[in-house]
N, C-alpha and C positions, 0 to 999 in steps of 0.2 A: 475785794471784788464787789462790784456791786449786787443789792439781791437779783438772783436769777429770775424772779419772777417777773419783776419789775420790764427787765430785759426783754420778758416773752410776752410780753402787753406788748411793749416799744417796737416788737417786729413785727406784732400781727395786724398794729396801728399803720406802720411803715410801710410793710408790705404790700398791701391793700393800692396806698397812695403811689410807690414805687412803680408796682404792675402796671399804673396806670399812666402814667409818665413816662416810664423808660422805653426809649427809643427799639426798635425790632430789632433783634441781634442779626446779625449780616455773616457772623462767624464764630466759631467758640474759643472760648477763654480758658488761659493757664490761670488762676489768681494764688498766687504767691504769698501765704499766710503771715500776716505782719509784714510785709512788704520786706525791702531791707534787713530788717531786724529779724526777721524768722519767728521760730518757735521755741521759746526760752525760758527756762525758768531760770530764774536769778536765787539762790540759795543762798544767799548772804544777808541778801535787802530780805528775802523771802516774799516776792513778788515776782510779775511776770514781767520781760522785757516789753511788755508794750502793751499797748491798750488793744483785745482783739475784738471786743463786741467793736469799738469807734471804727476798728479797721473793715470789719463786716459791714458794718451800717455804712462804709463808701463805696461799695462794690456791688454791683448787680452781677447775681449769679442765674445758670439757665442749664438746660438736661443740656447734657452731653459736654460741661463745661466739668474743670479739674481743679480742685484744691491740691495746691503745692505746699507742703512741709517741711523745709528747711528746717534741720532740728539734730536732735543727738537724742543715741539711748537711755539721756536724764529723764526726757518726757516722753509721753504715749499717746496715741492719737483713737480715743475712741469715738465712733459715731453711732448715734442713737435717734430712732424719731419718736423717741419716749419723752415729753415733757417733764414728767417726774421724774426718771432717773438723773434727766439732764437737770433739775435744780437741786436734787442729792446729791450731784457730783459722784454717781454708783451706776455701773454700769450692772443692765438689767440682762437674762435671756435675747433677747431683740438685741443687743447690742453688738457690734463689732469692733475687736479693737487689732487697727492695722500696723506692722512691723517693719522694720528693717529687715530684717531672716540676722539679726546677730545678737545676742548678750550680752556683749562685752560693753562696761559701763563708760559712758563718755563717748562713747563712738559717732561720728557722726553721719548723720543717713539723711535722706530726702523720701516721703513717704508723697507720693500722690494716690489722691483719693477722687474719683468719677462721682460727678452729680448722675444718680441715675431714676432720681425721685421727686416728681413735681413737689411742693409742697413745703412743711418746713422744714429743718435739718439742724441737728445740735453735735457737738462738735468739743471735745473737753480732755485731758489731761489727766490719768488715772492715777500717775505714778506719786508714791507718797501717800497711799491710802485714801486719796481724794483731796489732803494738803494743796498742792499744784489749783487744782479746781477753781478749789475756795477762794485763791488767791490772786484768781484772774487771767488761770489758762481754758477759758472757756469762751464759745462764741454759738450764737444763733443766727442761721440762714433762713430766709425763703427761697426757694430753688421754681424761678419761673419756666414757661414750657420753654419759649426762647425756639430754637430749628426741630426740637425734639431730640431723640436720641440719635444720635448716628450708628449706621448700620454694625460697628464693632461694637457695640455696646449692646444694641438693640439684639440680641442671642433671646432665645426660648428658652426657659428653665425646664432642666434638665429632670426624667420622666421622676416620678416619685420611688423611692425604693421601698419593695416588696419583699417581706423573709420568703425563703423557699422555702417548702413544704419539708416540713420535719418526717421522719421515718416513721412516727406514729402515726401520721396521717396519713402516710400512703396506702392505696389500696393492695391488700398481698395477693401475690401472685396465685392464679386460679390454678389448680389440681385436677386434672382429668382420670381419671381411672382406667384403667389399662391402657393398651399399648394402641393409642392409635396413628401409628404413624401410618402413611397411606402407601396402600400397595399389601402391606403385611396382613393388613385381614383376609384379602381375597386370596392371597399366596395361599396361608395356614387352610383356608377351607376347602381348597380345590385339594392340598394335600391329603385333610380330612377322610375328603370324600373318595379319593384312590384309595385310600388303606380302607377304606371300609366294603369298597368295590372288590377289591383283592382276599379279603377273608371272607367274604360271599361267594368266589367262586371256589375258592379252596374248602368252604364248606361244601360243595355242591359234589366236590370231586371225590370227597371222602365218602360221603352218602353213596355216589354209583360204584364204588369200589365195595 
């Protein structure tokens, strides 16, 4: 594999000139990774089926365009806009790495990946501990604005999530002292006040007796 570094000179050189040369995109692109040949690692030569920096560096890429991965569950497709991770051949936190939805070894799947990031974009091979990487399953994009994003892309990131309020932090439920339910105070007093009317006259009666 050539050094990565090297590569991310050659794109930032390229890119620049690219930008400025390439015709306005009129429509968006499938671009189909390694054309023909797909996404391959070859386990025997212990190389990749194909050259994918060359294959990148013929391809203007633009938002809302799509990397096609024609491939099997031998190789893994992660994307990073980590420079360093991307010459590590290690995927970082910031990274994602996109799947089939299956495990099962040798299978073969088609992974498409949406440009959804002006700027540039690294793209590499995790399987085999970084092996794969090293040996020439890796490539770097620049991703020009091009029509922008189209509106199925173009979504709002979803609101941030917030822990609820734990039990200790609630405020506990306030405690009133006696009974105030309404209606009951005035009932109780008026009854009060009859029973106390009522042993005042029964006092009274006793007296004139």
């Amino acid at each position: 594999m050539a050094n990565p570094t090297v590569i991310v000179i050659l794109i930032a050189i390229t890119a620049t000139a690219a930008a400025a040369a390439a015709p306005p995109a009129t429509q968006y692109t499938n671009h189909t990774v390694g054309g023909p040949t797909g996404w391959f690692f070859n386990a025997t030569t212990n190389s990749s089926f194909a050259n994918y920096s060359s294959w990148a560096a013929s391809q203007t890429f633009n938002l809302g365009d799509y990397l096609i991965f024609n491939t099997s569950t031998n190789q893994t497709v992660i994307e990073t806009y980590n420079e360093t991770a991307y010459r590590g051949c290690t995927a970082d936190d910031d990274s994602f790495e996109y799947g089939g939805g299956s495990n099962a070894f040798g299978e073969a799947q088609t992974i498409a990946v949406p440009l959804t990031l002006e700027g540039p974009a690294y793209y590499f091979s995790g399987a085999g501990d970084g092996e794969q990487c090293q040996q020439g399953m890796a490539f770097a994009i620049q991703v020009n604005k091009g029509l922008g994003l189209p509106p199925i892309l173009n979504q709002p990131p979803p609101p941030p999530y917030s822990e609820p309020p734990s039990a200790s932090t609630q405020s506990p439920p306030m405690t009133v002292a006696g009974d105030q339910t309404p209606g009951n105070g005035g009932m109780r007093s008026g009854a009060n006040m009859r029973e106390g009317l009522f042993g005042l006259l029964a006092l009274l009666l006793l007296l004139r007796l």
